[in-house]
C-alpha positions in Angstrom: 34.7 -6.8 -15.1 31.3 -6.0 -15.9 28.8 -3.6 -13.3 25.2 -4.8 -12.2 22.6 -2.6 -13.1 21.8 -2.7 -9.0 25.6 -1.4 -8.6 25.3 1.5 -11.5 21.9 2.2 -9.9 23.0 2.2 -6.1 26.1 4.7 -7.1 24.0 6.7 -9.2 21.4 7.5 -6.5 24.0 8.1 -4.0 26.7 10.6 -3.9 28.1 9.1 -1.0 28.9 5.8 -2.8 32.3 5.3 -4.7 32.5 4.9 -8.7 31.6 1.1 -9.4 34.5 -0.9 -9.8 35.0 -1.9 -13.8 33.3 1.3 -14.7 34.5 2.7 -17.9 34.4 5.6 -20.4 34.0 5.6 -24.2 37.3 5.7 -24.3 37.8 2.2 -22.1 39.1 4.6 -19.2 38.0 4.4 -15.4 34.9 6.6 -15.5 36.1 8.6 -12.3 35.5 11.9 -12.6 32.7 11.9 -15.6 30.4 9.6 -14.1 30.9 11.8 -10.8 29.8 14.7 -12.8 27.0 12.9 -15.0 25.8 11.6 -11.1 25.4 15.0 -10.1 23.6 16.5 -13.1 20.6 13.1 -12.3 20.8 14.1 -9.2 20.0 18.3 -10.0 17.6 16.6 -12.4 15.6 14.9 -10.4 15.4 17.4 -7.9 14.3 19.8 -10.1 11.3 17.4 -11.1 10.5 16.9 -7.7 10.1 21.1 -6.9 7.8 20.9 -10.1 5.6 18.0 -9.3 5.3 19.2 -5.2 5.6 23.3 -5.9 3.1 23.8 -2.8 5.1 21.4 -0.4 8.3 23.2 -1.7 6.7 26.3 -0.9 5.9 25.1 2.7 9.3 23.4 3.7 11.8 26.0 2.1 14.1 25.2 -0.8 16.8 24.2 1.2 14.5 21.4 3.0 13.1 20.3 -0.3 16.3 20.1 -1.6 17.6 17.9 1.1 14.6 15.7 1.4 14.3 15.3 -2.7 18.1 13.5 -2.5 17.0 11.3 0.7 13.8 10.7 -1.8 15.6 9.9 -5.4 18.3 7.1 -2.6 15.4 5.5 -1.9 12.8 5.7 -4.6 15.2 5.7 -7.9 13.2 6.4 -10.9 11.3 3.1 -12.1 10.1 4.9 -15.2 11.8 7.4 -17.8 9.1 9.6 -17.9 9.4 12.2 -15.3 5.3 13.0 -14.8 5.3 9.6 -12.7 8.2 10.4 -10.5 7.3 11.1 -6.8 4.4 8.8 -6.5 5.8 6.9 -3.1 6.3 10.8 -2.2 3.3 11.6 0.3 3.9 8.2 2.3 7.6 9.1 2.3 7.1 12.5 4.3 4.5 10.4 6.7 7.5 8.3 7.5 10.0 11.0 8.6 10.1 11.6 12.2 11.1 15.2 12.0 8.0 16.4 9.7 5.8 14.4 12.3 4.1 17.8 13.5 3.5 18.7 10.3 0.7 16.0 9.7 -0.8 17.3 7.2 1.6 17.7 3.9 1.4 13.9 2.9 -1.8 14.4 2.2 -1.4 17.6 0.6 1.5 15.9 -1.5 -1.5 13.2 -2.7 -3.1 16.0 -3.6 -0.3 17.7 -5.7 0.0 14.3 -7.5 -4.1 13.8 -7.6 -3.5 17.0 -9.9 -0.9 15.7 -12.1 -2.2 12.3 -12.7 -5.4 14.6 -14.0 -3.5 16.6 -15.9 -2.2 13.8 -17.7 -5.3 11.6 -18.3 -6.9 10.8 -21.5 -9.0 13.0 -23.2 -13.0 12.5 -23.0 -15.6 14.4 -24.5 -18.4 15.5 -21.5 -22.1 15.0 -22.4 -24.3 18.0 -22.3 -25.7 18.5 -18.8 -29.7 18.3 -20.3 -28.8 14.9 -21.2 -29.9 14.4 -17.1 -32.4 16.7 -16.9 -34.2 14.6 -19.7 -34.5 11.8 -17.7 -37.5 11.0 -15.2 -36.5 10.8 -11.5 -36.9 7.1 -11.3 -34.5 6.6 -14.5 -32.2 9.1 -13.3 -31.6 7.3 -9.8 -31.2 3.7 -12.0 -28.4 5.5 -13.9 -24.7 5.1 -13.9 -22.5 7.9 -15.0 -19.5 7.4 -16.8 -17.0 9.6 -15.7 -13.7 11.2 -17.7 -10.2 9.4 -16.7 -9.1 12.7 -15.4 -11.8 12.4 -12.0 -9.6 12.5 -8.7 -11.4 12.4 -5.2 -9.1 13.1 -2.2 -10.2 12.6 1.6 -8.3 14.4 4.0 -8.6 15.1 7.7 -6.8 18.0 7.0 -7.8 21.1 5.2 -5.9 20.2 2.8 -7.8 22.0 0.1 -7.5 25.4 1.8 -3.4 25.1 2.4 -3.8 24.4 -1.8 -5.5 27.7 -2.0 -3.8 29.3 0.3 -0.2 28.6 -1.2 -1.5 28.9 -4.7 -3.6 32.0 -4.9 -3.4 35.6 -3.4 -5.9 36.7 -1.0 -6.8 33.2 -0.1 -8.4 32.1 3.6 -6.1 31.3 5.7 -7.1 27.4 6.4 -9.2 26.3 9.2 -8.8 23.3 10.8 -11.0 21.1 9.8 -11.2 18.3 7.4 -12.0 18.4 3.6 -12.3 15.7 0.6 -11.6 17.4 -3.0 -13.1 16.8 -6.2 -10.8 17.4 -9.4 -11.7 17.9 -12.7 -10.0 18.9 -16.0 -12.8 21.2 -17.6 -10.1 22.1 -20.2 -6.4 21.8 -20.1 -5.9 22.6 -16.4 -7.1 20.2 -13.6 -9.0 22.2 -11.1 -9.5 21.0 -7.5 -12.4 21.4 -6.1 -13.9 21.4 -2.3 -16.8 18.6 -1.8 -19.8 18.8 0.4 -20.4 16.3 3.5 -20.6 12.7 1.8 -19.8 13.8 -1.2 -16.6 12.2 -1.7 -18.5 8.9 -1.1 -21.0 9.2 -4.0 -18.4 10.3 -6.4 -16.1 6.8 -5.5 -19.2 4.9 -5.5 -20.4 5.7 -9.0 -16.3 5.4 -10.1 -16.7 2.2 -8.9 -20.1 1.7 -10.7 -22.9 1.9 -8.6 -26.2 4.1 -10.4 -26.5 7.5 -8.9 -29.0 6.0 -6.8 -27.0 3.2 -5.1 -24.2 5.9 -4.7 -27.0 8.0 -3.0 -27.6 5.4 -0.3 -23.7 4.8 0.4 -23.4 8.5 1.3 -26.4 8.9 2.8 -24.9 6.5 5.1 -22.3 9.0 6.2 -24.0 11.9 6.1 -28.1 11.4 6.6 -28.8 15.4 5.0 -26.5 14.3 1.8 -27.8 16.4 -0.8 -26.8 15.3 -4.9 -27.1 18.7 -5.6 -24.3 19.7 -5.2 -21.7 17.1 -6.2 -23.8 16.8 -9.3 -23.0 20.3 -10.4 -19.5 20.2 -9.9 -19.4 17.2 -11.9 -21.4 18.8 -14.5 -19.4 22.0 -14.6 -16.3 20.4 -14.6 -17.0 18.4 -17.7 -16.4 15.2 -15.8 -19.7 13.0 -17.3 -19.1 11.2 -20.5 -21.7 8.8 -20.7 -25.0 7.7 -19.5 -25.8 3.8 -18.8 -29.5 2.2 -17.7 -29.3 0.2 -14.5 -29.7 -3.1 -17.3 
């Protein structure tokens, strides 16, 4: 009798299920006790992975919590790929969803944030323009320009600070958070992604020129939000953070 990949799948994620009926060795023996023990080793695996990709919410919960929820996790959310830098994306909805982190509001979005990182630290390469490329142009061509921006660009918005609990897990002598909200800006300079905090409306103009609109248009949209919006600001930590790659006309 032959096993469904659902069936190997469902027994794999789950301790509590038995050893799929037909299941055999190398040898053509019941698997039994070697898949039991190959079960186990996914399962240390996979939580292993999931303390790496979420070391902050780790830090926050405890190991012993982490460990727990990283098997409820792996039951639920198997692997759908076999490369581990994309496990845990349905993470940060998953800890929204259970009812005894509920007063703890604010670690699915500081799990987005944990993966905003890694999906930067894993984009493709682009080489940043030099920053006098902008200053070259005149005022009216500068608002009727798009920016290109590098793959590894993440923006975050939060109503948590979820920026300062980073920090404040992450690095010693760190603020202890405020309670206030915060959008984050990340960037991969180099080889690490670093997270940045954004001004009022800044978060807006970043997703508007990602989504194409000239610096100008993106101007207006967070103007919207914020009426003292000032590019400034954004600009700069754009600029610094090697996140500009190309410069296109309005045409």
């Amino acid at each position: 009798m032959s096993v469904s990949q659902a069936d190997f799948t469902r027994a794999m994620m789950d301790a509590g299920q038995p050893v799929p009926d037909g299941l055999t060795d190398h040898l053509g023996q019941p698997a039994g006790r070697r898949f039991s023990v190959y079960r186990n080793n996914v399962a240390v695996s996979l939580t292993e992975a999931m303390h790496s990709a979420f070391p902050v919410i780790a830090k926050l919960l405890g190991k012993q919590n982490m460990d727990g929820l990283a098997g409820i996790y792996l039951r639920q959310h198997p692997p759908s790929s076999s490369l581990m830098m994309f496990y845990g994306e349905h993470f940060p909805a998953f800890l929204e969803g259970m009812e005894q982190l509920r007063h703890l509001g604010y670690l699915g979005d500081v799990a987005r944030l944990e993966l905003a990182l890694r999906r930067a630290y894993h984009a493709a390469d682009a080489a940043a323009i030099a920053p006098e490329a902008l200053g070259a142009l005149p005022p009216d061509a500068l608002l009727d320009t798009r920016l290109e921006l590098a793959p590894a660009v993440q923006v975050l918005r939060s109503p948590w600070p979820v920026h300062a609990i980073w920090r404040f897990n992450t690095e010693d002598g760190a603020p202890k958070p405020a309670a206030q909200a915060e959008d984050v800006l990340i960037t991969r300079p180099e080889f690490d992604p670093i997270p940045q905090l954004l001004p009022p409306a800044g978060a807006v103009w970043v997703r508007a020129l990602m989504a194409g609109a000239t610096i100008g248009a993106a101007m207006e949209q967070a103007a919207a939000e914020y009426e003292a919006f000032d590019l400034s600001a954004p600009l700069a930590l754009l600029l610094q953070g090697g996140a500009v790659t190309g410069l296109n006309s309005k045409g």
